[in-house]
Structures are given as C-alpha cells and as structure tokens.
TIDREN-374058 format. One line per 5 residues: number of its first residue (from 1); their letters; for each residue z, x, y of N, C-alpha, C. Coordinates in pm, 1 decimal, decimal comma, m for minus. Atoms other than C-alpha are relative to their C-alpha. Layout:
NUM = a = Z:X:Y:Z:X:Y:Z:X:Y; ...
//
This chain:
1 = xxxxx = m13,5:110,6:m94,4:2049,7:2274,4:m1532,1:m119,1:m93,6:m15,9; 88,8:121,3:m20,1:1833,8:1960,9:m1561,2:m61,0:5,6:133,4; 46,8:15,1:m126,0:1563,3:1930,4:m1317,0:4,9:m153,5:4,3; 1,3:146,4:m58,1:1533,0:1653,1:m1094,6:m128,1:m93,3:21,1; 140,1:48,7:35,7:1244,0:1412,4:m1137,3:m108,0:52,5:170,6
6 = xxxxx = 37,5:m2,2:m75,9:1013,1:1492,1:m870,9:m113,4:m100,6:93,9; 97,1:102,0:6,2:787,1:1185,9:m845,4:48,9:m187,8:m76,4; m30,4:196,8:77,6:842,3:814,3:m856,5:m2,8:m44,0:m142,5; 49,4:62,4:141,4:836,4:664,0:m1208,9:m24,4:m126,0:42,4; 54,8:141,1:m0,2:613,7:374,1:m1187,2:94,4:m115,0:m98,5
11 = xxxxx = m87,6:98,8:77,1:779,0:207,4:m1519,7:124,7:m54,1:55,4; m161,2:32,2:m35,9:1134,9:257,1:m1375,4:m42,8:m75,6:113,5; 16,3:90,7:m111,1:1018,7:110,1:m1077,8:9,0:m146,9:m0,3; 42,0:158,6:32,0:847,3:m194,3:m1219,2:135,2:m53,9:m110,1; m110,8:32,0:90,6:1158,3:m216,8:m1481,6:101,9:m64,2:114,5
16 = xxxxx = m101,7:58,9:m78,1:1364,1:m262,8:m1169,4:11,6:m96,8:55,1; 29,4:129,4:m120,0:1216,3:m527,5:m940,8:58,9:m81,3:m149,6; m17,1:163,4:124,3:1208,1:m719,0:m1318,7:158,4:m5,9:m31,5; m160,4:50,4:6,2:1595,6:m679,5:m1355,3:13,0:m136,7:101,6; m2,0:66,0:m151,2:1578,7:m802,2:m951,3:m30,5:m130,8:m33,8
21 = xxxxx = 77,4:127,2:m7,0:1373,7:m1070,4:m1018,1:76,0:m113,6:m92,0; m80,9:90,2:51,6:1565,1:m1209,6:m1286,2:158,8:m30,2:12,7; m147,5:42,7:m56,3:1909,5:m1186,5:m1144,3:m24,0:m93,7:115,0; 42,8:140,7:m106,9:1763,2:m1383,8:m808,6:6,2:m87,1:m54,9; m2,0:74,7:47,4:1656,6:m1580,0:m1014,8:134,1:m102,7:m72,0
26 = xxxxx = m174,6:17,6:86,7:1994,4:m1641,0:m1224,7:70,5:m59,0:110,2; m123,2:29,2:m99,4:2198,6:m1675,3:m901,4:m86,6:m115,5:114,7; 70,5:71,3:m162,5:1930,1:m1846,6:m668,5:m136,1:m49,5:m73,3; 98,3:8,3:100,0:1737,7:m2048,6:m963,6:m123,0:m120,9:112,5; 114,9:91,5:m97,8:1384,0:m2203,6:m798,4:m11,1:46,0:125,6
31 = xxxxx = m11,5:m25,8:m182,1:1473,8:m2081,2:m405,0:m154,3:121,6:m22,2; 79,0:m71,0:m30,7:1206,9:m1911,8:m241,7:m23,2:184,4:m69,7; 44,3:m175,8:m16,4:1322,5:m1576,4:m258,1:m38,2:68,1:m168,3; 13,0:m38,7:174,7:1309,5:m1568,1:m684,7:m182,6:m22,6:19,6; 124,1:56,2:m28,5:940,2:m1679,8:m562,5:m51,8:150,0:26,5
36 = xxxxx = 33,0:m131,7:m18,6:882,1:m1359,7:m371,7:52,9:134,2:m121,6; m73,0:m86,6:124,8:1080,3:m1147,9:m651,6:m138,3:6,0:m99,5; 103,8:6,8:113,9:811,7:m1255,1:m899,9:m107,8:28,2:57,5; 86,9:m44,8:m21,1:562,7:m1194,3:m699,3:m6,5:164,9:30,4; m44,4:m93,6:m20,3:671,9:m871,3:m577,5:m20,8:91,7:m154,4
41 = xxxxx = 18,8:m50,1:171,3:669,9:m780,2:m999,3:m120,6:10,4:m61,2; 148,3:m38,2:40,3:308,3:m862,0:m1020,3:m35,6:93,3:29,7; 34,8:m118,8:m40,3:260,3:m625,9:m748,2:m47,9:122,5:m4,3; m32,3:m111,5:34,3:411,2:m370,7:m888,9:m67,6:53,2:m158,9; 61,5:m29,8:116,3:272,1:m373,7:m1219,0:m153,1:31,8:18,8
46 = xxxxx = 112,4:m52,6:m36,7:m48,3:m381,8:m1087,2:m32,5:127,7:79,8; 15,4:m93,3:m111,8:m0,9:m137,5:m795,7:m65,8:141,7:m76,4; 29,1:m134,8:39,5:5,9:171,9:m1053,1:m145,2:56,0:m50,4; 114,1:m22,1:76,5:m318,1:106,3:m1259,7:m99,9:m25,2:152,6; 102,8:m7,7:m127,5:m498,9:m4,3:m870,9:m11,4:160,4:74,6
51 = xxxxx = m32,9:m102,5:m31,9:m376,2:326,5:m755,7:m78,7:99,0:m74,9; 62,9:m98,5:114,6:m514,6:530,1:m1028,7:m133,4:m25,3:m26,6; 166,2:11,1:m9,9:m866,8:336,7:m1020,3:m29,7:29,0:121,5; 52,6:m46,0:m89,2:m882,8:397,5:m681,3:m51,4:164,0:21,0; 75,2:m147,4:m20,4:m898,1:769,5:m714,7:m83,9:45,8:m107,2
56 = xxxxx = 91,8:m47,8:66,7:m1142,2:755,4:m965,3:m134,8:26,4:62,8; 124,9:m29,9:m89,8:m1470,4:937,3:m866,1:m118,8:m89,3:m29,7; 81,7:116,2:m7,0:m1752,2:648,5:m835,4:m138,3:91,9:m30,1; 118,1:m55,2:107,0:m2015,3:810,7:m1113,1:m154,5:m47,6:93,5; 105,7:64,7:m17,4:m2309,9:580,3:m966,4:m28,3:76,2:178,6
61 = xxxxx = m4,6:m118,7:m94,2:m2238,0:743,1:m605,2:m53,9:105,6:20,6; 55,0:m121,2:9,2:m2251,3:1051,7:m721,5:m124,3:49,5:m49,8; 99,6:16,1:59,2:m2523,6:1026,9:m928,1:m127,0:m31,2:109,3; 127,6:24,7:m81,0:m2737,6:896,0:m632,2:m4,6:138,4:129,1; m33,7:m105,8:m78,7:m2610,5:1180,6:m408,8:m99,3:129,3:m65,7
66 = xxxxx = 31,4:m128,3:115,1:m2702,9:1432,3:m710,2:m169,3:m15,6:m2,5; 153,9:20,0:m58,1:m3072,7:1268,2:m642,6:m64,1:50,5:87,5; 19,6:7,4:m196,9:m3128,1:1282,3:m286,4:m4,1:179,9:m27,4; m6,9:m139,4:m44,0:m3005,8:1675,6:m319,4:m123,4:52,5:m104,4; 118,3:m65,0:97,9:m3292,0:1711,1:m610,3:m122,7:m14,5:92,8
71 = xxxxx = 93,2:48,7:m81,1:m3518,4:1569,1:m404,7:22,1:47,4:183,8; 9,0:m151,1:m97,2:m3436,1:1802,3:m90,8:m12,6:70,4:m30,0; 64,2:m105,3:65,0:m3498,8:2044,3:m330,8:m167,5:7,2:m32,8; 108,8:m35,9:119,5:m3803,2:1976,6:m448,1:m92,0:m33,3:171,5; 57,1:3,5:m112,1:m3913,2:1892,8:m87,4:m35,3:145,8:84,9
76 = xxxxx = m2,4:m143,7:m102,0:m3833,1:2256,0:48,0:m153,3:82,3:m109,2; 90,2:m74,5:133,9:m4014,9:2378,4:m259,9:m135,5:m11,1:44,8; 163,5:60,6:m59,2:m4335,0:2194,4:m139,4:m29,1:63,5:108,1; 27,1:m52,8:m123,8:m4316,1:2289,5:176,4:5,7:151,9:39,6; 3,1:m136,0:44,1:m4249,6:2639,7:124,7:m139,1:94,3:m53,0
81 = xxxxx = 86,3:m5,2:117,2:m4520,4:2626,2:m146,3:m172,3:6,3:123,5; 57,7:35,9:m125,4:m4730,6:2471,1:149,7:m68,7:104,2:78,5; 46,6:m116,7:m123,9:m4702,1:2693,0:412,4:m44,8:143,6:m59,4; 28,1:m156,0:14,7:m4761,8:3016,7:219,6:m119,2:30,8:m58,0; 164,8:10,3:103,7:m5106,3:2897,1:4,8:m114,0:m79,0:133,2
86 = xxxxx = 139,9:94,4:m102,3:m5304,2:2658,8:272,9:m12,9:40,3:131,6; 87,1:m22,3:m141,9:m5510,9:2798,8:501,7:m38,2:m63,5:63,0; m35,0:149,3:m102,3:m5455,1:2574,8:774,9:19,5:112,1:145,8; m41,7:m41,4:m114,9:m5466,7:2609,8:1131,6:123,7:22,3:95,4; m140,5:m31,5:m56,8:m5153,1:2712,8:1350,2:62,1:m167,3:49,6
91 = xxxxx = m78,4:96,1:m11,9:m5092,6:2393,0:1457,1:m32,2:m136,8:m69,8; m22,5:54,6:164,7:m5154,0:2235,6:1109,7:146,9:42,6:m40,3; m98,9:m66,7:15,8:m4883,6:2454,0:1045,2:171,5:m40,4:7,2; m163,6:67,3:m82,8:m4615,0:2331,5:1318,2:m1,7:m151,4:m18,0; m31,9:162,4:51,1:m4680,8:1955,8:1242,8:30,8:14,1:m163,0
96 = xxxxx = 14,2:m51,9:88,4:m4647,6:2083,3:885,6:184,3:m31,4:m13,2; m165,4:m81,7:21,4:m4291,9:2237,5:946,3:101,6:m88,1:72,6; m40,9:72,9:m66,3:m4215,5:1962,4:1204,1:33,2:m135,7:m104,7; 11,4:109,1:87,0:m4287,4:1691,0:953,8:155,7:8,5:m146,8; m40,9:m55,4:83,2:m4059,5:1865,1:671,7:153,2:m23,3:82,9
101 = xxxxx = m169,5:m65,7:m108,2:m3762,8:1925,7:944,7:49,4:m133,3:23,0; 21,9:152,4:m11,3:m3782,5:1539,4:1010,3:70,2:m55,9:m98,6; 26,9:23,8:171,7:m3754,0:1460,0:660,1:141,7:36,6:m57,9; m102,1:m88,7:94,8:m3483,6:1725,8:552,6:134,2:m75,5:97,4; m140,0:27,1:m66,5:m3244,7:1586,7:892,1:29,3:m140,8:m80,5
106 = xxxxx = m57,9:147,4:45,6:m3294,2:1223,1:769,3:74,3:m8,8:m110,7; m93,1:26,6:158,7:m3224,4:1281,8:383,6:170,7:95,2:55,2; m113,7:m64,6:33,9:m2933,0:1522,4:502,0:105,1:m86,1:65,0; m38,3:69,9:m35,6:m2810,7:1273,4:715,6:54,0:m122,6:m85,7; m48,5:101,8:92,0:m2809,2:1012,9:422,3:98,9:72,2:m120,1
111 = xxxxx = m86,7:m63,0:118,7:m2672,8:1289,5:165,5:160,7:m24,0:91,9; m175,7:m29,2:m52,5:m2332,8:1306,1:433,4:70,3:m173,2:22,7; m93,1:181,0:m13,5:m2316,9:911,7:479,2:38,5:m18,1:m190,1; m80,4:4,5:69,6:m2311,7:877,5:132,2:135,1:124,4:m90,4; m128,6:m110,8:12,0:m2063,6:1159,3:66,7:91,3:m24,2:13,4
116 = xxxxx = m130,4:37,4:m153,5:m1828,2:1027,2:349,6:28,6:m209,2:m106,0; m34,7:151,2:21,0:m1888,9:643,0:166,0:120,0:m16,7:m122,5; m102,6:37,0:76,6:m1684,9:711,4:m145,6:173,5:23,6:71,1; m167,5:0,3:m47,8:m1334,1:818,9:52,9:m48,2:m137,2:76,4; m59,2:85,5:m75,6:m1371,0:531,9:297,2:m66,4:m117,2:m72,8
121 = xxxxx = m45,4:123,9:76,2:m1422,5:271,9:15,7:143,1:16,7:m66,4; m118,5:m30,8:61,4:m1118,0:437,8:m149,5:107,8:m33,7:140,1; m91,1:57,3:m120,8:m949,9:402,9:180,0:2,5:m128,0:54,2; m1,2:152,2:m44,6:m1031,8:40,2:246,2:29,7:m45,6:m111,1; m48,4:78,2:138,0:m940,8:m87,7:m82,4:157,4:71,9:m8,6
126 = xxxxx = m151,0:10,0:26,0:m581,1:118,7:m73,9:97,4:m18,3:137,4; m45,8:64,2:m182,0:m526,8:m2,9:326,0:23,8:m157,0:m60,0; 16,4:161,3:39,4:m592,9:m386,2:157,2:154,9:5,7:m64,5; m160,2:24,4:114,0:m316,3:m300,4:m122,8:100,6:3,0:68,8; m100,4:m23,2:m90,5:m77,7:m147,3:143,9:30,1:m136,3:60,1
131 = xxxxx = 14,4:157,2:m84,8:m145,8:m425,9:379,8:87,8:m130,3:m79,2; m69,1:39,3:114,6:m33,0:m650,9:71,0:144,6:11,4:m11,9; m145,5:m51,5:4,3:322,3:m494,6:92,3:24,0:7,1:65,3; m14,1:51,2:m139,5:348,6:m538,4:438,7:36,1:m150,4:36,1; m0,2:116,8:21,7:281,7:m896,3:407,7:171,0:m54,1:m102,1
136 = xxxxx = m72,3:29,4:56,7:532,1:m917,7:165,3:161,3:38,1:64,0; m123,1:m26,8:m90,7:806,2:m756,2:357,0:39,5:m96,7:63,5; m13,0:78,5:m96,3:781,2:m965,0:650,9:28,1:m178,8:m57,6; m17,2:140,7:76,1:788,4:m1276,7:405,4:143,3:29,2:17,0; m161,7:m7,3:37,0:1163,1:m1165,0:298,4:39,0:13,6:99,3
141 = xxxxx = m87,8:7,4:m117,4:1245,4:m1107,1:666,1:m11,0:m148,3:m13,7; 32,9:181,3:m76,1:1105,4:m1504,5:744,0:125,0:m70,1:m79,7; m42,7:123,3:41,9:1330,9:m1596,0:464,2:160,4:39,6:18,3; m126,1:m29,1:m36,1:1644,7:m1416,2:596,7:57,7:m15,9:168,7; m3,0:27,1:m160,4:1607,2:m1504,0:940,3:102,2:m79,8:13,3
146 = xxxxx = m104,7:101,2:m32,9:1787,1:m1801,6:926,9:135,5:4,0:m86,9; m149,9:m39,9:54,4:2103,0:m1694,2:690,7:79,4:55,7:119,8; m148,0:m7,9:m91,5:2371,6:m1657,5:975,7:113,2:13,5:m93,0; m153,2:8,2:71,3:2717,6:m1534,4:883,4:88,2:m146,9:28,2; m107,6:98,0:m70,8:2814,3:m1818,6:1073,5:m12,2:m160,0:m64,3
151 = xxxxx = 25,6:137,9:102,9:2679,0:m2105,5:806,4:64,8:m6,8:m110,8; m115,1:m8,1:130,9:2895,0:m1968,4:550,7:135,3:17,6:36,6; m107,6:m30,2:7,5:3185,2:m1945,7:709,0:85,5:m99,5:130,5; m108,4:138,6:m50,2:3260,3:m2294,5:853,1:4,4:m23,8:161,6; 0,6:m0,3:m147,8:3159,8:m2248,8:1240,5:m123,1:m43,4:m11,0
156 = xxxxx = 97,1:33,2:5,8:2807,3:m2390,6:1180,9:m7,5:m157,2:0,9; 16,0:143,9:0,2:2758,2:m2740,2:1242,4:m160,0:m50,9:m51,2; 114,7:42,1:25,1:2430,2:m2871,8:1031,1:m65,6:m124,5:28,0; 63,3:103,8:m40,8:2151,5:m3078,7:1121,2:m69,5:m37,0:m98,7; 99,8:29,9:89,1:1889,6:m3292,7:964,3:m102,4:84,0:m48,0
161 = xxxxx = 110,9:m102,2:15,9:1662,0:m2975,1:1044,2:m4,3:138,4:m55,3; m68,5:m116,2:44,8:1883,4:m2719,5:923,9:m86,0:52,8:m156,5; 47,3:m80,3:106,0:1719,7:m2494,8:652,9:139,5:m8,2:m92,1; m50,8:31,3:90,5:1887,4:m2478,4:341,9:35,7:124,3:m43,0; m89,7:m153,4:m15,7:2146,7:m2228,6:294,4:91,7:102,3:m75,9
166 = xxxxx = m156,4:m11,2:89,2:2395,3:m2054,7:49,1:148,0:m52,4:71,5; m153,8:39,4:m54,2:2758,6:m2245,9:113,8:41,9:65,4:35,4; m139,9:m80,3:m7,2:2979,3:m1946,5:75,9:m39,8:109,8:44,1; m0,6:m133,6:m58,3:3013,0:m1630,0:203,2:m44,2:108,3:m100,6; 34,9:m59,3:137,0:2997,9:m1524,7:m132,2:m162,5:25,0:m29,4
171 = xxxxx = 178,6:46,5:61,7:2609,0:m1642,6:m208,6:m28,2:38,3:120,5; 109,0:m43,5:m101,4:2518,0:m1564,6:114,1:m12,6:155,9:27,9; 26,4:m127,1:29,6:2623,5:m1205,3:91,9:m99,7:80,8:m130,3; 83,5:m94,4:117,6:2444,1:m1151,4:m250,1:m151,9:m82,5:63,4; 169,5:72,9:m46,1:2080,4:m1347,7:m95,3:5,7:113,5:114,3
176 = xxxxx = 74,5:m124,5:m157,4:2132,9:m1079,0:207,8:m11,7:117,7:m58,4; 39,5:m145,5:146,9:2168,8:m756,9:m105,3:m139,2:m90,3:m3,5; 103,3:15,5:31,4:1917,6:m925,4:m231,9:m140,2:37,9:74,4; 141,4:30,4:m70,8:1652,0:m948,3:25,2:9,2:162,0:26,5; 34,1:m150,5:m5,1:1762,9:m552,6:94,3:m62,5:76,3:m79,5
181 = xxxxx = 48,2:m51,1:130,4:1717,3:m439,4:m246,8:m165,8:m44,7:m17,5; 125,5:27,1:46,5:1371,0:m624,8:m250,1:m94,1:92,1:143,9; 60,8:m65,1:m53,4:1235,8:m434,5:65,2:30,9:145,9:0,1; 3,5:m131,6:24,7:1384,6:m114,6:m35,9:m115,2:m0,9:m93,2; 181,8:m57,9:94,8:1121,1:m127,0:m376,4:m119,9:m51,7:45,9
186 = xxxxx = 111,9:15,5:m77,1:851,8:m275,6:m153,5:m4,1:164,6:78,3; 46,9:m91,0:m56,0:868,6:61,1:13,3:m42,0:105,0:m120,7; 47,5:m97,3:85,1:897,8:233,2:m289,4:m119,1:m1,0:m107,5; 110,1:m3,9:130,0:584,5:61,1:m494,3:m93,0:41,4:125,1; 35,1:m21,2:m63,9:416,5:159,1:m156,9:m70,8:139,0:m19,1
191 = xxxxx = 26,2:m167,7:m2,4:429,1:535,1:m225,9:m45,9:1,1:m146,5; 57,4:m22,8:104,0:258,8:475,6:m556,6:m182,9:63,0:54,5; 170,7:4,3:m54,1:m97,0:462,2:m327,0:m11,5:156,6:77,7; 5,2:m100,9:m72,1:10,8:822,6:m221,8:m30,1:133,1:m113,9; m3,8:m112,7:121,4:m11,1:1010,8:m534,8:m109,4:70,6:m23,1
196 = xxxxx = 67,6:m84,0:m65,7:m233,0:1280,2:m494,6:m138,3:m39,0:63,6; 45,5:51,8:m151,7:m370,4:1117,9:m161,4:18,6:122,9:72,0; 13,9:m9,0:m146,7:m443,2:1323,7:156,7:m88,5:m28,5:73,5; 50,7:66,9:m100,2:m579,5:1079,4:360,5:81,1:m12,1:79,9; m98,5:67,5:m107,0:m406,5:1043,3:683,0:25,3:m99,4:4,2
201 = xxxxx = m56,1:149,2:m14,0:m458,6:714,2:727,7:65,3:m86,5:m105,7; m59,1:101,3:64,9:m335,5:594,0:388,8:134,5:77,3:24,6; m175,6:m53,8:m45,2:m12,7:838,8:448,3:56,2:m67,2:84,0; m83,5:84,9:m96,7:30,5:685,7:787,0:28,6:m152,7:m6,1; m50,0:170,1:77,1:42,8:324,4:628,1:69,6:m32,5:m78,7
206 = xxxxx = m94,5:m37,2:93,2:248,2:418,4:356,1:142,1:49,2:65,4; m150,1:m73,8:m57,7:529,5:605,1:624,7:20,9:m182,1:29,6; m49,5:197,9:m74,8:473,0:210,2:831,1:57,9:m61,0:m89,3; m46,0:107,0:81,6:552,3:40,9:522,7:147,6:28,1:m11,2; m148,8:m67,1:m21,6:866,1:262,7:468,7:111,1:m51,1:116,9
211 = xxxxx = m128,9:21,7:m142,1:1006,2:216,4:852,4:m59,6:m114,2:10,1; m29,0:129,4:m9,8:932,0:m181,2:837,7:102,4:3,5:m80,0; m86,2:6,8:40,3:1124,3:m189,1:560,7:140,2:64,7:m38,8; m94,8:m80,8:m53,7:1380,5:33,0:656,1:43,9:m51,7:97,2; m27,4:83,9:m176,6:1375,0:m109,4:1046,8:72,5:m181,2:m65,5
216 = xxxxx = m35,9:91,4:42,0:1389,6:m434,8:846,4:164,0:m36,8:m101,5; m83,3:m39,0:79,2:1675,6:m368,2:616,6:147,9:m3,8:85,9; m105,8:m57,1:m135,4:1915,4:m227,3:938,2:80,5:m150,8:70,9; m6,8:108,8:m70,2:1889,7:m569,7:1064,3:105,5:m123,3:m111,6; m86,2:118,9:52,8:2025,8:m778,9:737,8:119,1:106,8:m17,5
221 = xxxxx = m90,2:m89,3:19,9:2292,6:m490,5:698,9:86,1:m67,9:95,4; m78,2:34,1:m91,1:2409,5:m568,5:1050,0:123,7:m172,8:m76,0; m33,9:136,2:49,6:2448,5:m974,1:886,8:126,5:71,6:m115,2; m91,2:28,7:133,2:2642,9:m843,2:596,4:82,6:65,6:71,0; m132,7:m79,2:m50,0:2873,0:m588,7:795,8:54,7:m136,2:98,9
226 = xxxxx = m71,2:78,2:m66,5:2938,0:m895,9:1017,9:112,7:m131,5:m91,7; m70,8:100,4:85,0:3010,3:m1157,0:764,4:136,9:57,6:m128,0; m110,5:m39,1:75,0:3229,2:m917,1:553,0:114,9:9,1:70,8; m94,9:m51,3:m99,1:3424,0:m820,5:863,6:78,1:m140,6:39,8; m59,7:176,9:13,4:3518,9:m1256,2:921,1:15,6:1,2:m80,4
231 = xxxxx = m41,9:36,8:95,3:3537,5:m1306,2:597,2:129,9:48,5:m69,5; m101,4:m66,1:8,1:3799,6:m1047,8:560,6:37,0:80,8:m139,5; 21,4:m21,1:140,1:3664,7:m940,7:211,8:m106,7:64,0:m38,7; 123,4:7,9:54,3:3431,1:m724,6:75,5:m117,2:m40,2:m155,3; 65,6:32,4:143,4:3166,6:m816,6:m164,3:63,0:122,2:m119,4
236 = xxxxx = m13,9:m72,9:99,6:3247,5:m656,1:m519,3:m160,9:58,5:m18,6; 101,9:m34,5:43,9:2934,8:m441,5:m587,4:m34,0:13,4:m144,0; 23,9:36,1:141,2:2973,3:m483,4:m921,5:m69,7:m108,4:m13,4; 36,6:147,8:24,2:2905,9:m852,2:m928,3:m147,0:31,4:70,2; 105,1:35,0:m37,7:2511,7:m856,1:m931,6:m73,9:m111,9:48,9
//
C-alpha cells in the first residue's frame, strides 16, 4: 500500500498558487484579484526558504552565550581558588563570597536573557511572516465583498459608484472559486512556519490563519450556493 504523504510539499504548493495565478489571470486579465494571485506566489516561494532560516541556530548568539558560561567558569575558579589560599579575615571572607554571588546572579541573569533572545527573535520574525498572510486574506475578502449574486443576475441596478463587476453569473461564480481557492493556500503556505515549531504562539497564529480563512471562505460559499440556486445552473467544475 502506498503511504500517504505526511507533510505539506512546499513545491506542490507553490506549483499550485502558480497554476492559480495564471488562470485568474487568463479569465480576469489585469483585475485586482490576478494582483493578489501574484503576490500571493511571491509569498509562497519565499515562505519555505524564510521558514527554514528562521530555525537556523544564530552561531554569533551562541557563541557569546558559550563566553559568558567560560567566564562564570573561570570566575568560580577564582573565587574558590580565593577563599581556600588567602588568609583573610572572616569578614574579608563574606564580602569576598558576597561580591562573587553578585557577580555569578548578574552574569546568570544575562546567560538566560540571552538564551531566551534567540526563540523570541525566531518568534517575532515568523509572527511578521504569519501576520503577512493574514493581511493577505482579508485583502481577497475586501475584494469579494462587493460581488453580489444579485449584479449578475439582472436585479442590480448600477450607479456611477458601483464597483466593477463580472456581468454573468458565469464570471462571477469562477472570481467567487477563485477568491476560495486563494484563501484555502493562504492557509496552507501558513503551516509551512510550523515545521518542526513548538512555539505556542506561532501554532496559535498559524490555527488563526487557518479559521480566518476558513470563517472567510463559509461566507463566499454562502454567495455561490445562492447564485447557483437563481441561476438555476451549476457551475461545471471542470471549466477552470
């Protein structure tokens, strides 16, 4: 039995939007949404290689970390060294051990900030990317907002202010696929920033991105189950 892939394929991914992008395009040449399509393709091409530098471990970091702990070493050493050779008075001693204790909280204090600094640069740089695909969602809602079943199908009376619309029932059903199909792989170049991630917070920005564009999705569905149901026809899913 063939197993089943278990993990996104980035290529297939980015292979897909670029079909996407150029059929929008094809059917809806110049309009906005071939606008977002292409951008949406940069995205994605980028998303995999941002993803994969982000979880690289930051050498210079570590390297200063790998200091700091030589140098708490070599501090105990002294002080150790210290207290067990110099004949010193008792409370030579405790300013001695006081001074040392001082010393060891501050550097240990700086060894855990920077420790703690490489995840939450990795986490603010793949919150930015997320964020990014968020943005982009909510674009393709702005530009489906105003597609009504009711402009394609001859009960719409237009104004001077009227947005600019597909005629037919036809074009306006494939621009409402469309805009679905483009926030379904917005969720899915999303879960590229999860790949062996456990950060909560980028998980829980990665589920949000999912149920916008999911929550978002529900909503042009409703538009197309309405306009198929007047129109008295459904789209061919063949016809891309």
């Amino acid at each position: 039995m063939l197993e089943m892939p278990t993990e996104l394929r980035a290529t297939e991914i980015v292979a897909t939007i670029y079909r996407l992008e150029q059929r929008i395009g094809e059917r809806f040449p110049g309009s906005g949404l071939s606008h977002i399509a292409a951008e949406l393709l940069r995205v994605s091409e980028d998303a995999s290689q941002r993803s994969e530098s982000f979880r690289q471990p930051n050498t210079a970091l570590r390297g200063l970390i790998g200091l700091l702990l030589v140098f708490i070493g070599g501090v105990l050493t002294y002080t150790a060294t210290r207290l067990r050779f110099v004949d010193a008075a008792a409370w030579e001693v405790m300013e001695g051990i006081e001074a040392a204790i001082s010393s060891l909280v501050f550097l240990g204090a700086a060894v855990i900030f920077l420790g703690t600094m490489e995840s939450r640069l990795t986490r603010r740089r793949t919150l930015s990317a997320i964020q990014e695909l968020r943005e982009l969602a909510h674009i393709v809602d702005m530009h489906q907002l105003t597609k009504d079943p009711e402009t394609a199908l001859g009960t719409h009376v237009q104004t001077q202010s009227s947005p600019a619309r597909p005629v037919t029932p036809f074009l306006l059903g494939r621009y409402l696929d469309y805009c679905t199909e483009l926030l379904s792989l917005i969720g899915k170049v999303a879960v590229f920033y999860i790949h062996g991630v456990h950060d909560s917070a980028i998980l829980a920005a990665v589920d949000n991105v999912e149920a916008l564009t999911t929550g978002l999705s529900r909503k042009i569905w409703q538009k197309i189950m309405i306009l198929n149901a007047v129109d008295g026809s459904d789209h061919d899913p063949s016809v891309r």
